[in-house]
Structure formats: C-alpha cells, structure tokens
N, C-alpha and C positions, 0 to 999 in steps of 0.2 A: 504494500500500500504506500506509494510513493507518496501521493497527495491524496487529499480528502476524493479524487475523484476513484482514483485506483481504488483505494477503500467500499467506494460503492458496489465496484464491476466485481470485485472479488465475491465406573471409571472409578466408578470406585472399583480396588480391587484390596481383595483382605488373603490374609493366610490363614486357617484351620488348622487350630489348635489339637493333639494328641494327647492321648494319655497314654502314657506307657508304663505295663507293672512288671516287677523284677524279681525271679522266685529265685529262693534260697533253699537249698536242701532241708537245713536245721534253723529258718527261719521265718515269721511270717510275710505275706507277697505284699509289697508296698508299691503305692502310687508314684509314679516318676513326674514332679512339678510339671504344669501345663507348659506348652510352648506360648513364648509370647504370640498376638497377635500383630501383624504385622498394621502402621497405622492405615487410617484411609484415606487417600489420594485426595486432595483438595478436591469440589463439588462445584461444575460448572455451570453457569445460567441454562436454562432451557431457552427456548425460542419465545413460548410466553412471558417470559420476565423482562424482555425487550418494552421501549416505551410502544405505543401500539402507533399500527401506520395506517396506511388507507387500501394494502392487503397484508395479509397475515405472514408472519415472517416465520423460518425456516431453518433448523439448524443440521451442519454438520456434522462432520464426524468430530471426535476429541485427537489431534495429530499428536506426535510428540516431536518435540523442539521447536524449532521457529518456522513462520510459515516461509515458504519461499519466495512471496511477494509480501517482501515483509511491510513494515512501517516505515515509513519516510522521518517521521516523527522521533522513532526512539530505536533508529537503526545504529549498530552497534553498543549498546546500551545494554539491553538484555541477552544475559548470558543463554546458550542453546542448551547446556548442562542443568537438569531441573527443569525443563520448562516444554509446556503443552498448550495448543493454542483450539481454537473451536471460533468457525467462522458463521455466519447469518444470515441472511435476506430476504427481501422480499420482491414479490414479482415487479415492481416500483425501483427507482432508481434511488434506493435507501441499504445499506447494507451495513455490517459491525462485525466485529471480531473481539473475542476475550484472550487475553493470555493470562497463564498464570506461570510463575515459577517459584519453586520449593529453592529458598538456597540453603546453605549449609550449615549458615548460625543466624542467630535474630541479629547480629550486628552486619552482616553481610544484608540479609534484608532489609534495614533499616540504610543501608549504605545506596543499596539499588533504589527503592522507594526516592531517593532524595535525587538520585541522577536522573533516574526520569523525570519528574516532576521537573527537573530545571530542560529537559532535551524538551519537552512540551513547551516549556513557558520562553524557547530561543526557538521552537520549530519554524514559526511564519518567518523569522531572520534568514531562516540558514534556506527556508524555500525562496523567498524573494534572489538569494544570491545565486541560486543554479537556475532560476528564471524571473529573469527581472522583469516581463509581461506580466508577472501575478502582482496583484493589487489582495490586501485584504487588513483583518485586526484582528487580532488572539486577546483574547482576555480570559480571566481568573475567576474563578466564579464561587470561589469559598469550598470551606472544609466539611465535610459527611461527616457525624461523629460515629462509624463505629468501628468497632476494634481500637486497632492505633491509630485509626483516621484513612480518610480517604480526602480526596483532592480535585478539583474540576476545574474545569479549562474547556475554550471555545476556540477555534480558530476559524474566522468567515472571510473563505476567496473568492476572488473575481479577475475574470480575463474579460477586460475592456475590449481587446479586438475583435473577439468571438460572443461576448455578451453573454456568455456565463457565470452562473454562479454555484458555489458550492458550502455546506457549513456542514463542519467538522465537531464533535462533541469527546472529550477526551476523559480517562480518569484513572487517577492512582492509587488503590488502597494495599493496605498490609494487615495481615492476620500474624503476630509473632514471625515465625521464619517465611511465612507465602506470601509472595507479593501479586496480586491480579492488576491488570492495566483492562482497560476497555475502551475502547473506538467503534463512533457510531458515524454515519456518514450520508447526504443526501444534496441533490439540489436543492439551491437557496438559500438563502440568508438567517442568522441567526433568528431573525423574528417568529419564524416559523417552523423553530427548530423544536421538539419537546424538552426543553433544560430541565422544568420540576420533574417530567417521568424520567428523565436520564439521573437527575441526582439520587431516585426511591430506586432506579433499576443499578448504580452503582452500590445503595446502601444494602441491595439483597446480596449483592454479587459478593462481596468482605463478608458479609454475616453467614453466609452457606459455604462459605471456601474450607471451614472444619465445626 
C-alpha cells in the first residue's frame, strides 16, 4: 500500500495439554505435571468490526509476515519476525488492512508503537517528496484509551491534475508485547470519512488482540 490509493485496490492456535502417568514396580503411578499450554495468537478484527460502508466488507485470509504491497506509510518500520497481516474490502473503492506483530519484550513493543506513530505523523512529508503532484494534510486525531493506548491519524490527498481525491484513516495501539497498526482507505476527503466508527473499530481491534 504505497499511498492511501494502493491501500484501497488491495488463528488462534493452542497446544493440548497431556497427562502422562509413571509406574513404578514398588510404587504408587503418579500424574506427570500438565504440559503448559501454549499462548493464543493475538485475535484479528473480522470484516464486521470495520466502520460500515455502503457494501458490506470482506475479509481475508490471516498471512504471516508482511504483506507484499506493503505500507507506504510504515514501510520498513515493522519488523516481518512476529508479524501477521489480514486485509479487507468492499465491492466500493474502500479497503483496510490490520497488522499485528508479537515482539519479543514489552520494551521492544513499546519501542515499535513509538516509531510508527512518528512514520504516520512524517508519512504525507516523505509522500509529497517521491511525488510532488500530491497535495494533501495529515492530522492527529487523539489517543483511544485502551490497553497502553492506541493513536489516530488522518492523512487527506489530492492530485490536482487528475482531480482526485483520496483519505486515509490510520492507527497504533499496543497490548503489552502486540502491537496492531490499522489502515483504512477510500475516495474522498476527510469529511466523509467515518473517524468516530474508525476510532470504536480501533478500540475493539487492542481490546480483542489477547
């Protein structure tokens, strides 16, 4: 997803615990400690959890790693180690993507959460410099409280020679070590973009990741 327009055109699993008993000639058979279970995989949005459009949106498979039309946005940013993505759409020129990645400590998570959040809040810079025909405004749109917080951002472009336009809807949150990003994408301008459904459809998205 190079730009807001790419964007548009674009699990649990557990392990079973055993018992195992241990006989002894001249002793009684005892129970061998359960096997841990293994945790479960962060819990991705379904299709309905999406702000609603004017057709019904659609979801993918769950991939693992990064997609390969990745983010323009928060391209090399997120590591491919730990991380699973699930893309969206609807028959409409609207589409979204969630990633999520598990890292390795809460301080590594909390390190990523913070670089993202800033590759968002420089994205419309670093797209105006590889095409300087884009016209638009990114703005910040305050903090979701849940978990450790989650983060929203807008970016609304426009190509003046072509007379399009495009608005972007973006988000950071963190669960302890999981960090989910989400991008939402459609024709048109911020006005008529759904920001209140995108900020309740980021507060599910952190709230169901464990």
């Amino acid at each position: 997803m190079r730009t807001t327009r790419t964007l548009r055109t674009a699990l649990l699993t557990t392990a079973a615990a055993g018992l195992a008993a241990t006989a002894l000639s001249t002793a009684p058979v005892s129970a061998a400690p359960a096997a841990r279970t293994a945790p479960a995989a962060p819990a991705f949005l379904s299709a309905a959890q999406w702000p609603a459009s004017h057709t019904p949106w659609t979801d993918g498979p769950v991939r693992q790693g990064l997609p390969e039309d990745g983010s323009f946005c928060t391209a090399g940013t997120t590591p491919a180690s730990g991380t699973r993505h699930r893309d969206f759409r609807t028959e409409l020129d609207t589409g979204a993507r969630q990633t999520i990645t598990v890292a390795p400590t809460t301080a590594k998570a909390k390190a990523l959460a913070a670089e993202l959040r800033t590759a968002l809040a420089t994205c419309l810079e670093r797209m105006k410099e590889q095409d300087p025909g884009i016209e638009g405004v990114s703005k910040y749109h305050g903090r979701v409280n849940v978990e450790e917080g989650a983060y929203v951002y807008s970016i609304d472009t426009s190509y003046p020679e072509v007379g399009s336009t495009d608005i972007g809807l973006y988000a950071v949150g963190r669960d302890g070590r999981t960090v989910t990003v989400l991008e939402w994408g459609q024709l048109g301008d911020l006005d008529g973009a759904p920001l209140k459904g995108f900020k309740k459809t980021t507060a599910t998205a952190v709230a169901k990741l464990h």
